[in-house]
C-alpha positions in Angstrom: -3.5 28.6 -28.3 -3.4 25.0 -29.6 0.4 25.1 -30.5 0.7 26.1 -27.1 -1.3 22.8 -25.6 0.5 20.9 -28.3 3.7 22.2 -27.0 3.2 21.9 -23.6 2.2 18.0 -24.1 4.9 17.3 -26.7 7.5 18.8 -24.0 6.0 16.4 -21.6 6.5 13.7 -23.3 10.6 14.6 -24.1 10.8 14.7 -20.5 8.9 11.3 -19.7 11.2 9.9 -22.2 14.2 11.4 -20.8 13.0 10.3 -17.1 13.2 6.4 -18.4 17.5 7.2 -19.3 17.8 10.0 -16.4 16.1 8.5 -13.4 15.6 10.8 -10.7 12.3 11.9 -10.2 12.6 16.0 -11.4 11.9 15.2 -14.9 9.0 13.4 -14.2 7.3 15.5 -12.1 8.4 18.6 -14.8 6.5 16.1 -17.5 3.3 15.7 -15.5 3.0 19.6 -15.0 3.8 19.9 -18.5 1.0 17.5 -19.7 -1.7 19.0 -17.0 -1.1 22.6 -18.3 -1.1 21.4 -21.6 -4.6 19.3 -20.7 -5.7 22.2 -18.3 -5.4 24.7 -21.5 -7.4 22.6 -23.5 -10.2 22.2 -21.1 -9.9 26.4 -20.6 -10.0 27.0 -24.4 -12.1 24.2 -25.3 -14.6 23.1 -22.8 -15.3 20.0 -21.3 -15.4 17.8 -25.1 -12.0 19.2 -26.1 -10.2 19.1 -22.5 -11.7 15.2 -22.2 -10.5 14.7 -25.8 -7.3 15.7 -25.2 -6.6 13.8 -22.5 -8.0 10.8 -24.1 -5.4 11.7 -27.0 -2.6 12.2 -24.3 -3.0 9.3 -22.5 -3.2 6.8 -25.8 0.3 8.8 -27.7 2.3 9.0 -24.2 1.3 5.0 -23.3 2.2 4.7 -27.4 5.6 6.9 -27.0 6.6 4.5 -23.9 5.4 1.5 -24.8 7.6 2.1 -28.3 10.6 3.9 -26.6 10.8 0.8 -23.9 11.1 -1.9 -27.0 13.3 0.1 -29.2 15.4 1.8 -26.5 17.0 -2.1 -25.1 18.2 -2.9 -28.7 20.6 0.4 -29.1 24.1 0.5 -28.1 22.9 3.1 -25.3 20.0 1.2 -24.3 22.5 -2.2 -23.7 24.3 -0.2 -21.3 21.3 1.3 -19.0 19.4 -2.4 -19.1 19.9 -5.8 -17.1 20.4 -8.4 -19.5 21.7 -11.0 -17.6 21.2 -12.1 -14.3 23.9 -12.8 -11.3 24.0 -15.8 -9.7 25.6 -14.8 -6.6 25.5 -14.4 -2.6 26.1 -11.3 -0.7 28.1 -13.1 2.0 30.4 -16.8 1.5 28.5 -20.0 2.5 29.3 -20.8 6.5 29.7 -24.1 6.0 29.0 -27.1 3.4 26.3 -29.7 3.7 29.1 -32.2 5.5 29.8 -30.3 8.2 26.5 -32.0 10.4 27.5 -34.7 12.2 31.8 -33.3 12.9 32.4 -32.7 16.5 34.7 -30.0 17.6 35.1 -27.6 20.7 34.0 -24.1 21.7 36.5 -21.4 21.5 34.5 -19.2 23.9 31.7 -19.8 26.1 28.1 -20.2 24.3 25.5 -17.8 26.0 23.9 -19.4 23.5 25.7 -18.0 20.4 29.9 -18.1 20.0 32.5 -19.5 18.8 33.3 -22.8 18.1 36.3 -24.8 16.6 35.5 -28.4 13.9 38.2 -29.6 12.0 40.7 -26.9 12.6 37.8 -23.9 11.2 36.0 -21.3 13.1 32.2 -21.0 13.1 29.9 -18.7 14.4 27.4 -21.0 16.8 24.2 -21.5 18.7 23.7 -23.8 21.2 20.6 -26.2 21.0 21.9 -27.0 24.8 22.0 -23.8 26.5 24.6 -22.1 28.0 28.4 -24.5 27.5 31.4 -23.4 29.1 34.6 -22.6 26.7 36.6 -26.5 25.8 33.3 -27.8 25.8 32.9 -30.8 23.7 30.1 -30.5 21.0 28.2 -32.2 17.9 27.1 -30.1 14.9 23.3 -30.3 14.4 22.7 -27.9 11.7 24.2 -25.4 9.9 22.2 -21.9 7.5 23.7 -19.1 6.4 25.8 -17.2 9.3 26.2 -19.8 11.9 26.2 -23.4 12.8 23.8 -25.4 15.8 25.9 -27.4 17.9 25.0 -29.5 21.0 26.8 -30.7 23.7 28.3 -34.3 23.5 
C-alpha cells in the first residue's frame, strides 16, 4: 500500500511540474486528485498520525520540487523560451498628439455634439468641446490633449 501512496503523490508532483510548462488547468486539477488519493490512502491505512504526516511531508517536498523547478527551470534553453525576461516599453495605440499641440488653433471638420472632428495644422483629431455644442468651420483653441482625443474651445 505505501508504494501506492508514494505513487500516487510522486505522479502528482510530475503533473504539478508539467502544469508550470503546460498551462491549462487539467494537469493541475489531475495533480491535486493525485496528491489527495495519495494523502486520503495514507490517512485510510495509517490513521490520523500517518495521514497528518504525510501531508506535512507532501506539502514541504511539492513547495521544495517548485520552489527548485521555478529557479532552475528560467536558466535552461527551454525555460528562456516559456519566461519574460525583458520588458516592452510600448503603447497599445500611437500618441494623439505631442505636448505642443495646446495652444494651435484650427477648425472643426464636423459639428462638435461635444466630441468630433477637428482640423490644427493640416492633421485630424478626435475632439471634445469644453464649449458645448460648435457648428462645423467653427474656429477653435486646443486646451488639452490625453490619449484618444484633444479639448478644444471655441475662439
Amino acid at each position: 500500500m505505501i508504494s501506492i501512496i508514494i505513487g500516487l503523490f510522486v505522479l502528482g508532483l510530475v503533473l504539478i511540474s508539467f502544469e508550470l510548462i503546460v498551462p491549462g488547468g487539467v494537469l493541475g486539477v489531475m495533480a491535486a486528485l493525485a496528491v489527495f488519493g495519495a494523502w486520503t490512502l495514507a490517512f485510510m491505512e495509517y490513521g490520523v498520525q500517518g495521514g497528518l504526516l504525510a501531508v506535512i511531508l507532501g506539502v514541504v517536498v511539492m513547495a521544495a520540487v517548485l520552489a527548485i523547478e521555478l529557479k532552475m527551470l528560467p536558466r535552461t534553453k527551454m525555460g528562456r523560451r516559456l519566461f519574460l525576461n525583458r520588458t516592452l516599453e510600448s503603447t497599445s495605440q500611437k500618441p494623439v498628439a505631442t505636448p505642443d499641440i495646446a495652444g494651435k488653433q484650427g477648425e472643426t471638420l464636423t459639428t462638435l455634439v461635444p466630441t468630433g472632428v477637428v482640423v490644427v495644422d493640416n492633421q485630424k483629431y478626435e475632439a471634445f468641446s469644453m464649449s458645448g455644442m460648435l457648428e462645423k468651420g467653427t474656429k477653435v483653441e486646443v486646451v488639452d490633449y490625453d490619449n484618444f482625443r484633444v479639448r478644444v474651445k471655441k475662439i
